[in-house]
N, C-alpha and C positions, 0 to 999 in steps of 0.2 A: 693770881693772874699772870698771863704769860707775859709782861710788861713789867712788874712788878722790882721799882727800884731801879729801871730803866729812863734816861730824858732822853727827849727826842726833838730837835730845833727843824723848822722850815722854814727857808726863805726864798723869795722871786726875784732872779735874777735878768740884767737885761731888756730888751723889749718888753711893753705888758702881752697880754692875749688875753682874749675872751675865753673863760673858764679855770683860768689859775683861782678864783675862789672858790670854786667849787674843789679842787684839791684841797687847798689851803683846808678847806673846812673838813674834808675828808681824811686827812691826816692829822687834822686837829682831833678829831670826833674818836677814830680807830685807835688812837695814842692813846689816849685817856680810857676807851670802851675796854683796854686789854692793860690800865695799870699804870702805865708810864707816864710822865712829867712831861707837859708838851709845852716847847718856849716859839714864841714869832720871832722872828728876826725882819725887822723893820728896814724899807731902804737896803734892802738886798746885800752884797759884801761888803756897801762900804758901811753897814747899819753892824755887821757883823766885825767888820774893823774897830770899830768908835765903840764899840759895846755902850755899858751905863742902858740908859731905858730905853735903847732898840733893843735888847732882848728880853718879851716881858713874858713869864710866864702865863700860858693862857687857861682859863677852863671852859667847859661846856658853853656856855653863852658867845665867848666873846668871838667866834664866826655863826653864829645864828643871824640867819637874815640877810647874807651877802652870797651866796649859788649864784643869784641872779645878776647880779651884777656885775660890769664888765671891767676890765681894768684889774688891779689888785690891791685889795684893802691893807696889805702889807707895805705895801711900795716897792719900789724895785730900780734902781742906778747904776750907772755904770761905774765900776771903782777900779780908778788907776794904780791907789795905793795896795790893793790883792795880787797884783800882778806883780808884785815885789816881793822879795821874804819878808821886811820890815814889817809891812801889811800882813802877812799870812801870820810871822809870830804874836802879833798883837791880837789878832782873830782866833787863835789857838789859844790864848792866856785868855780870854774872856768866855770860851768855850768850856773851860777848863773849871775856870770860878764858878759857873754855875751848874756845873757836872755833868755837862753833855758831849756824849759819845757817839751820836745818833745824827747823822742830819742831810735831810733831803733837801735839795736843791732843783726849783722849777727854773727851766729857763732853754738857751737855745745850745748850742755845740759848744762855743766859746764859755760859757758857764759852766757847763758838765766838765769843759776838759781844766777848766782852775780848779772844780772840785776834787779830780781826782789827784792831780798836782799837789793840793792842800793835805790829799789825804798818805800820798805814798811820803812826802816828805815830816807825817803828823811827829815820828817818834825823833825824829831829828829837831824840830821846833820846839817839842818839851824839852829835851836834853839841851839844849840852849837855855829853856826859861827855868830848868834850874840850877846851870851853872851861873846863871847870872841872879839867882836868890831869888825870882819870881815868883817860884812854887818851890814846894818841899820835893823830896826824893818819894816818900810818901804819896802825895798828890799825882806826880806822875805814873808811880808805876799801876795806882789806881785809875789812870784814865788812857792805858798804853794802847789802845787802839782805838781808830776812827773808821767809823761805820759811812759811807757815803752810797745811799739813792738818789738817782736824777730821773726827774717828770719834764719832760719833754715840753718845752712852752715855745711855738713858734705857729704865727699865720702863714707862714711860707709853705709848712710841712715838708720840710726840705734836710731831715734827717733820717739818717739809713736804717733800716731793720725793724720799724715802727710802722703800721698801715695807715696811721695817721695822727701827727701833735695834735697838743693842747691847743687852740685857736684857728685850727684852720676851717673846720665847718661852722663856725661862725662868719669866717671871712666872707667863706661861700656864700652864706645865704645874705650877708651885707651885698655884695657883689651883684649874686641874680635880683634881689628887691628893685637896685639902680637901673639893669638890664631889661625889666620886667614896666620898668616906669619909663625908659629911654624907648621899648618899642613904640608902648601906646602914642609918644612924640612922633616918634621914623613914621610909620605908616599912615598916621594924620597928614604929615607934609611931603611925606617921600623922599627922606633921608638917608644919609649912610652917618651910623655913628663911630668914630675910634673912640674904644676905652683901651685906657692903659689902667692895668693893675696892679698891685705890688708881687715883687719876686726877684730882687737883684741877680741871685744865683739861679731859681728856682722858678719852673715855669707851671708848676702844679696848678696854683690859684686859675693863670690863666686858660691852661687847658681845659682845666674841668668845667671853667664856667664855658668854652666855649664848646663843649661835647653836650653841655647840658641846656645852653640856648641855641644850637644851630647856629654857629655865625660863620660869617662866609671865609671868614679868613683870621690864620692868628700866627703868631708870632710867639716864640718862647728861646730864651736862650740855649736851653740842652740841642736844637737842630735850627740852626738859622738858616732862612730861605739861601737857595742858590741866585748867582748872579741872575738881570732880569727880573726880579718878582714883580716890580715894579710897572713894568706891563703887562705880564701874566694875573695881577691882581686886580689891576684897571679892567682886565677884559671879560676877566670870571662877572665883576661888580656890573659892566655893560650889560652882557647876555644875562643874567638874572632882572636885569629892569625889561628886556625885548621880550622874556618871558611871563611881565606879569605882577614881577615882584617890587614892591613898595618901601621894601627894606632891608637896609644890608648892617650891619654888625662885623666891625673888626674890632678884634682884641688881639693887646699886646703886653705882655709882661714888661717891666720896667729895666728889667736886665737885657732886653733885648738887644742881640748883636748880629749883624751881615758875617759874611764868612770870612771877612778879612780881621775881623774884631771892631767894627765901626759901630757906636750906639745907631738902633734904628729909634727911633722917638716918636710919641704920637702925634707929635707936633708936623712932624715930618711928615707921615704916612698919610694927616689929614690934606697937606697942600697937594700932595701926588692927587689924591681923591680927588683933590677942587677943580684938577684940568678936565674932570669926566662930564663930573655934577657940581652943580655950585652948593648944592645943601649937603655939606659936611662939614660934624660937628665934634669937637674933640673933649671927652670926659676925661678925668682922672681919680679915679678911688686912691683913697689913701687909709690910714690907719683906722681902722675901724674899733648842761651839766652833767650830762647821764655819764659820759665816758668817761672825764675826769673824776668822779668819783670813785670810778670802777678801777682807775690806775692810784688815785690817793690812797684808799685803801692796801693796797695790793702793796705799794711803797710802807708802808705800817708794818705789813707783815717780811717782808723783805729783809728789812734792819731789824726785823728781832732774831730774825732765821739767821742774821750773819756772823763768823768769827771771824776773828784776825786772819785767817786763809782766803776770804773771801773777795773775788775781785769785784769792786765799783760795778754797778749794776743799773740800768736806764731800765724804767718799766713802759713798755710798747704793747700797740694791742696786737693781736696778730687773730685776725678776721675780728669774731665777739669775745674774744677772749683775752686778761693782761694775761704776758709776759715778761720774763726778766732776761735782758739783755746785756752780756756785756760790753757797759759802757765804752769801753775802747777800741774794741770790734766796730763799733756802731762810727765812733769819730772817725775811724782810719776808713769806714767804707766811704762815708761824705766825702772825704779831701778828695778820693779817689773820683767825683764828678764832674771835681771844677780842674781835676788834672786832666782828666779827660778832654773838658772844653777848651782850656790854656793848649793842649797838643791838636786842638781840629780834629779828633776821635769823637763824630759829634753820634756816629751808631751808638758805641761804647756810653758814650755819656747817655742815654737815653735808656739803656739796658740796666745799666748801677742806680740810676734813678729806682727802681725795682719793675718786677714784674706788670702792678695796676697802672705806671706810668707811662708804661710802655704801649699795652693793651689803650690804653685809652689814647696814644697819641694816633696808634693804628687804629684805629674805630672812628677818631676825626677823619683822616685821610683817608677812608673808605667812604665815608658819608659825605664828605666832602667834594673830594675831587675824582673818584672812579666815574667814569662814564656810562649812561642807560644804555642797555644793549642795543645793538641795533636790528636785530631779528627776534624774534620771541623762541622760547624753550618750548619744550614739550607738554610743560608742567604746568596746572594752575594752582592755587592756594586758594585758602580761606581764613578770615581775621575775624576772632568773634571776643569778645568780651562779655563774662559770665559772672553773676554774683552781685554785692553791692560795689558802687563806684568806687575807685580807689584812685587816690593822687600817684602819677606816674605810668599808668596803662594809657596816657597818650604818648609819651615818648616812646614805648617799648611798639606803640602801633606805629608811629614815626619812622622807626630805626628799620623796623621787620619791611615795610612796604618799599622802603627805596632801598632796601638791601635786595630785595624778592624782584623788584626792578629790574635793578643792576643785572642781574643773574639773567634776566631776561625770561622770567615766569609771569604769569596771567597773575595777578591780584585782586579778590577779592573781598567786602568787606560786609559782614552781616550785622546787622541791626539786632539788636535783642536778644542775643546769647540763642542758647538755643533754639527757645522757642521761634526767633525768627529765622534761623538755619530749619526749622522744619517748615514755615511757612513762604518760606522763597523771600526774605527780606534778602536780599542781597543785590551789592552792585559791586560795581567794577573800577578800581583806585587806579588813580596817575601819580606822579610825583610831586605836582604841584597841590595836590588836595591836602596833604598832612605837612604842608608850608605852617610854620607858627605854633603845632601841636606838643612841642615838648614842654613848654611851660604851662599848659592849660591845665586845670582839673576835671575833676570828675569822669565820663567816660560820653566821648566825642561820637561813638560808635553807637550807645545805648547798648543798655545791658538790665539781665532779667536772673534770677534764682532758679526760674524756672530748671529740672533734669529733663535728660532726656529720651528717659523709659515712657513717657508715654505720649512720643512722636515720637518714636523709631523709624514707623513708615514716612513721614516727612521729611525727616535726615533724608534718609536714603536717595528719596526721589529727586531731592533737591541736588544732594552728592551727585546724583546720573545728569541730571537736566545741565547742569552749568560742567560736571567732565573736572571734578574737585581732585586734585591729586594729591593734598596735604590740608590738616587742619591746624591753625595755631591760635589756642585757646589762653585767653590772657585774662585769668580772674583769681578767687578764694576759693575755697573748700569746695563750694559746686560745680567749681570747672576741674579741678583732681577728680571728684567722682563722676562726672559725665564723662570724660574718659575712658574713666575707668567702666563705665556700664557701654560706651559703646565698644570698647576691648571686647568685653563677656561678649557681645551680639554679634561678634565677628561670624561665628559659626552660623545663625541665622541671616544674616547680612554682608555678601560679599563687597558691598560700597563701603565698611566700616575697614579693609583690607587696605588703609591709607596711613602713611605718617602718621604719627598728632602726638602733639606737645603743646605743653601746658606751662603756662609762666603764673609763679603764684603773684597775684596781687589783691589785697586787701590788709585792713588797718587791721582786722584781729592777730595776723600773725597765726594763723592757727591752720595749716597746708603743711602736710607732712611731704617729708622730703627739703625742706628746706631752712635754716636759722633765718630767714628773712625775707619778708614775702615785701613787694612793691604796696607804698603806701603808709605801713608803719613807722616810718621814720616822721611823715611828714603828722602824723598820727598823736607821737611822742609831743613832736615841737609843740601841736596845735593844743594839746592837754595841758603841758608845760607852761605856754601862755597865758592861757584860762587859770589857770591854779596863781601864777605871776599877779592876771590882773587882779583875784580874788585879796589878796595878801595886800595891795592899795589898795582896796576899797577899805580896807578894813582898819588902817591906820589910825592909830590913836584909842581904838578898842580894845578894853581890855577883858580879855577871856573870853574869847568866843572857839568854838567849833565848827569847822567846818565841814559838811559832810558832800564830798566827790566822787558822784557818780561818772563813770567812764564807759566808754564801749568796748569790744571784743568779748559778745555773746560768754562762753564759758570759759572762753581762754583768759587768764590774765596779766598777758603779756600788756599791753597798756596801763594797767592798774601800777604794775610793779616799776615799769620804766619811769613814769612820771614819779611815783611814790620816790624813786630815789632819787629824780632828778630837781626835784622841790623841797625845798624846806622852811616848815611854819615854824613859826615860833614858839617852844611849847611851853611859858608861860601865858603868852597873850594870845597867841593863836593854836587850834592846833589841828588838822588836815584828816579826817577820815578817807581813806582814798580807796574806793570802791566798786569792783567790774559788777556790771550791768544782770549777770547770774550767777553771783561768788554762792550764794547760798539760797536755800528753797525757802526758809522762815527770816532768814537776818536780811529785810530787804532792805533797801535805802530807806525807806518809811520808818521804819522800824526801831534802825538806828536814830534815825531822827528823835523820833518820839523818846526812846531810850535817853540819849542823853538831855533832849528837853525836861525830863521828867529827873532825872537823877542828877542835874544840872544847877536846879534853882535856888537862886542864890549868890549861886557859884559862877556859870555861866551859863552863855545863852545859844543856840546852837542854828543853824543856816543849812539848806540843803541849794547846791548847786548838779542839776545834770549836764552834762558839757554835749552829750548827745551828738546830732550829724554837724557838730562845729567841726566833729575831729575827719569828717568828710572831707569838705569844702576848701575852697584856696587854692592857691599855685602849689604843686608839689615844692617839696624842701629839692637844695643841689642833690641831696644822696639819691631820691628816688627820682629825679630827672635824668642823672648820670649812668644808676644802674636798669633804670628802662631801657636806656638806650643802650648796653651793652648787654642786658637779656634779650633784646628782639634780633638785635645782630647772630646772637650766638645761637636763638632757635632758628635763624634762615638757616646759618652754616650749618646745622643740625638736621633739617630737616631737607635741604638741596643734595646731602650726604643719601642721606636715608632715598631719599627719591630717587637718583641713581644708582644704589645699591639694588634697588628693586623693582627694575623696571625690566619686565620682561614681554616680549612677545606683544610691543605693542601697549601695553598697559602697566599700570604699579599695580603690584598685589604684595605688600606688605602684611604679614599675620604675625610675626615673633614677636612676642613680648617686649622686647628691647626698642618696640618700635609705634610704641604708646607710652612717653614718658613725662617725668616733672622738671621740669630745669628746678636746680635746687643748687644754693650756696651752701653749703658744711664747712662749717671753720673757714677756710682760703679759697676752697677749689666748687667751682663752675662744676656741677655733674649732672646728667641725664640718668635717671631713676626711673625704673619701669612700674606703673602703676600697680601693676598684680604685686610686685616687692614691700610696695608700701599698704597693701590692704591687712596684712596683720598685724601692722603695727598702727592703725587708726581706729580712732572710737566714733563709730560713726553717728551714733545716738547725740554725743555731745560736741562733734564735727569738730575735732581737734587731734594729732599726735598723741599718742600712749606716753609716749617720754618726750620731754620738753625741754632743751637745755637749762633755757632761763631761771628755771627753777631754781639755781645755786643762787640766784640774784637778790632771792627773798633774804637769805642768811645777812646780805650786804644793809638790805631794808631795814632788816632789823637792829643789826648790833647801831649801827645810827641814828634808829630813833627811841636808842636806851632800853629795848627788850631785854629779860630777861632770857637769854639764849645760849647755848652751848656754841662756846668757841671752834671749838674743835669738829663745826661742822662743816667749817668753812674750807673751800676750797682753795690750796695755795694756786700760783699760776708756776709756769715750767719756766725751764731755764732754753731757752733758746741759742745759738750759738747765730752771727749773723756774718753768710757767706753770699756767692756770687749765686749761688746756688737756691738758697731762704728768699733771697729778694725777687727771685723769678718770678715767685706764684704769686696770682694777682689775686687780691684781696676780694672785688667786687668794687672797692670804693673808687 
């Protein structure tokens, strides 16, 4: 095995976060799946200081059963004595005793940068422990280098060259729950609420939640309000009650500062409020598996790939995919934001944050505070949702309508996907109608399967009767191919000679042209849960099976996400985890009966279908946040294109490039023209020809003890992190 005769130590340091066990376990599981000796280190450096039974060798079992849980089953402290050499030699002699060379480190900037500390000064602390008879000459030149990965463990997500730590989408959806339970309050009584959230340096938490609830106002330390806000905020808060509205929402990061350096505090913000309206009310969040697995691994393979030339390396994702990062690239970009802030470089500071922070602080401040036109465009639109519901295609209708506003275009909004765009369901949107839609499920608009080959003539008519100048189709797989069949009709149908872009949304994940369609995220969590609650029911039962069926028609992009984001236990439990058409004879029944029958005795076996649970709900933060910055970016896309081809009085759009998918690949936001993407789909089985995900399975497997070929797994790249890498926004 490629491990073989290899130890390898992990510990968590600093803050907890939600999902360091899910590394933990992941790097527990990969160590062992490839050979190696895998030791916990308890109580983080100072468990690694004190050695003795904080470093206990572990096997297979002893992270079974803790993915889910939050916190870290290792423990984690802050140790004053590491920060000394006295500490680091003693951490080295214990490292040493039990022959590990190997050791990742979960934790925030401050932790990584001791690690690497520990690791350039390694050959210098042997050479110490055996001039002073510690170790033999022997012992050391056997253990003369130290291999150091660091996993990224911070809610803040406030480290450079990563799209996003360990803990911060958990934060998130801690954060929208309280949001989501503090409107139902606002609007019952007609309140304004301040939450402040955690982010001392780091205004990530708060941005994103307030991009992803619509709040009227927020505050983050990377760009403090200019002098004034303080009536400028009272008045925006005024004229939205004269308008209608019931509820207001400020967020504010807990770093928050005025431009003098002055804390703004929510304390503060709610009395300025109370001169308006007396009902203001002040919140505070405070400290509250799929990805982390995807980087615990990847750190496994990392430290076996390394030699003594090898510099310290942070594993980051970079869109759906790890990478390996050099660690100190990565720390010297961070200092580089709070240098910026310390000098009132506050553009600067907001730019090093990266690319998606940037993007999203702009995508606030357009939704925000740009003003509706005050004349109308030339241009109308049309907003249809296509397919099954998907969590998120109300934000993305949210963002597109008062963007399409702004612009000063006609909007309108169709009822029933196609078939009601051929039957004249259509009406006409304001600003105030999609007030409250970003956190809602399902589909506000209604929507239908129905294509639209057989109302072609209805399209049409309806396109001429309302004077349609663009179409923006926000669904799954039957909103790509209605596109795409009204493209082909162009030549019979000069009305079909309009924009149209397509935003994928549905839980299959199965829309070509894109790694991620709106809705599977919340898709993943909602099967994740289900599989969670299955694992307590089951407590204290021994041997049972469970067999989980999931959705995503042929795709099994939900089957594989959950599968590796869950873990049964596999003596006492153990998880079938199975899409809804993986096979024509192995159906869920099947298996059932199978292992009920080859079972007895032994165990006893449960069939669970999780079905339209993975529907339903409030979208997750991630498909709240990228709805709303996919509708943005198909207005900007489509306002383009309507200008581009407006001629003689009318849009006559025919080029290809002008029927497209909005589609995220890796980092980058692209427009795909549908006829591009018709020979690379199978339409019979309404999914992509090639499917990234697929490397994912290798990850599934070598974890739940497969007999599999190592060597099919894909390693992750070495990325270098510049001003340049952090530009491009992720989507998150």
């Amino acid at each position: 095995m490629a491990g073989a005769g290899r130890a390898i130590a992990v510990l968590t340091s600093g803050g907890d976060a939600q999902g360091m066990n899910a590394a933990v376990r992941a790097v527990t599981r990969m160590g062992i799946y490839v050979g190696a000796k895998v030791y916990l280190i308890h109580e983080g450096y100072q468990g690694l200081v004190d050695g003795g039974d904080n470093i206990k060798l572990a096997h297979w079992h002893s992270v079974t059963n803790i993915i889910q849980l939050g916190g870290t089953v290792i423990g984690s402290a802050r140790c004053k004595a590491f920060t000394t050499r006295e500490g680091r030699l003693a951490a080295a002699f214990n490292l040493v005793k039990k022959g590990i060379t190997n050791l990742c480190v979960c934790g925030g900037d401050g932790s990584l940068t001791g690690a690497n500390i520990f690791r350039k000064e390694w050959s210098g602390l042997l050479a110490e422990l055996v001039e002073k008879g510690r170790i033999t000459d022997t012992l050391a030149a056997k253990h003369d280098n130290l291999n150091i990965v660091g996993l990224v463990g911070s809610i803040d997500n406030d480290f450079c060259g990563t799209d996003m730590t360990i803990g911060a989408d958990s934060a998130l959806h801690r954060i929208m729950d309280i949001i989501d339970a503090i409107m139902t309050t606002a609007q019952s009584h007609q309140r304004t609420f301040v939450l402040e959230v955690m982010g001392r340096h780091c205004g990530y938490l708060a941005l994103v939640s307030a991009l992803a609830s619509g709040a009227d106002w927020l505050f983050i330390p990377e760009d403090p309000p200019h002098d004034g806000w303080e009536d400028r905020m009272c008045a925006r808060l005024e004229g939205s009650r004269i308008t209608g509205s019931r509820l207001n929402i400020i967020i504010v990061a807990e770093g928050a500062r005025d431009r003098d350096g002055k804390h703004i505090s929510s304390t503060y913000i709610k009395d300025i409020v109370s001169i308006y309206t007396v009902n203001a009310h002040c919140t505070v969040c405070t400290h509250l598996g799929f990805q982390s697995t995807k980087l615990g691994v990847e750190a496994v393979i990392a430290l076996l790939d390394a030699s003594p030339d090898t510099a310290a390396c942070v594993i980051g994702l970079s869109g759906n995919h790890a990478v390996r990062l050099p660690l100190m690239e990565c720390v010297e970009m961070t200092k580089l934001v709070q240098q910026a802030m310390n000098e009132k470089k506050f553009d600067e500071a907001v730019k090093l944050r990266g690319g998606s922070f940037e993007n999203n602080w702009n995508i606030y401040k357009l939704l925000s505070f740009q003003k509706r036109a005050q004349s109308e465009s030339k241009f109308s639109l049309a907003i249809l949702n296509v397919g099954a519901p998907a969590p998120g295609m109300n934000a993305a209708v949210r963002s597109a309508v008062r963007l399409a506003l702004a612009h000063g275009h006609k909007v309108y909004a169709v009822q029933n996907g196609y078939q009601g765009l051929a039957d004249g369901a259509v009406f006409e949107m304001e600003w105030h109608k999609v007030a409250g839609w970003t956190g809602q499920g399902g589909s506000l608009l209604g929507t239908k399967r129905t294509l639209p080959d057989k109302n072609m003539e209805g399209i049409a008519q309806t396109i001429t009767k309302f004077n349609l100048s663009a179409l923006l189709v926000i669904g799954g797989f039957e909103a790509y191919h209605g596109v795409l069949q009204l493209f082909e009709a162009r030549a019979q149908y000069d009305e079909f000679c309009i924009p149209m872009c397509v935003i994928p949304a549905t839980i299959s994940n199965n829309v070509p042209g894109t790694d991620f369609s709106l809705g599977a995220d919340t898709a993943v969590n909602a099967a994740m849960e289900g599989c969670d609650k299955i694992k307590q029911s089951a407590t204290g039962t021994k041997r049972r099976v469970f067999v989980v069926e999931t959705m995503g028609g042929y795709c099994g992009y939900l089957a594989t996400s959950t599968g590796i984001a869950v873990d049964f236990p596999s003596l006492t439990l153990f998880c079938f985890n199975r899409n809804e058409k993986c096979h024509e004879h192995y159906s869920t029944d099947f298996i059932y009966r199978l292992y009920s029958s080859e079972g007895k005795g032994i165990f006893d076996c449960r069939v669970n279908v999780l079905g339209h649970l993975q529907q339903g709900g409030a979208p997750s933060p991630f498909d709240r946040n990228f709805g709303t910055k996919l509708g943005v970016r198909a207005i900007q896309w489509l306002t383009e294109k309507l200008r581009e081809n407006y001629r003689q009085g009318r849009v006559f759009a025919n080029a290809p490039n002008t029927a497209c998918v909005l589609g995220l690949k890796r980092k980058v936001l692209s427009f795909i023209p549908t006829t591009e993407l018709k020979d690379d789909t199978d339409f019979e089985l309404r999914m992509p020809k090639v499917q990234w995900w697929f490397n994912l399975q290798q990850i599934l497997k070598m974890l739940a003890k497969y007999q599999t070929s190592f060597c099919e797994y894909v390693p992750g790249e070495i990325e270098h992190v510049t001003r340049r890498s952090i530009s491009i926004d992720s989507g998150f």
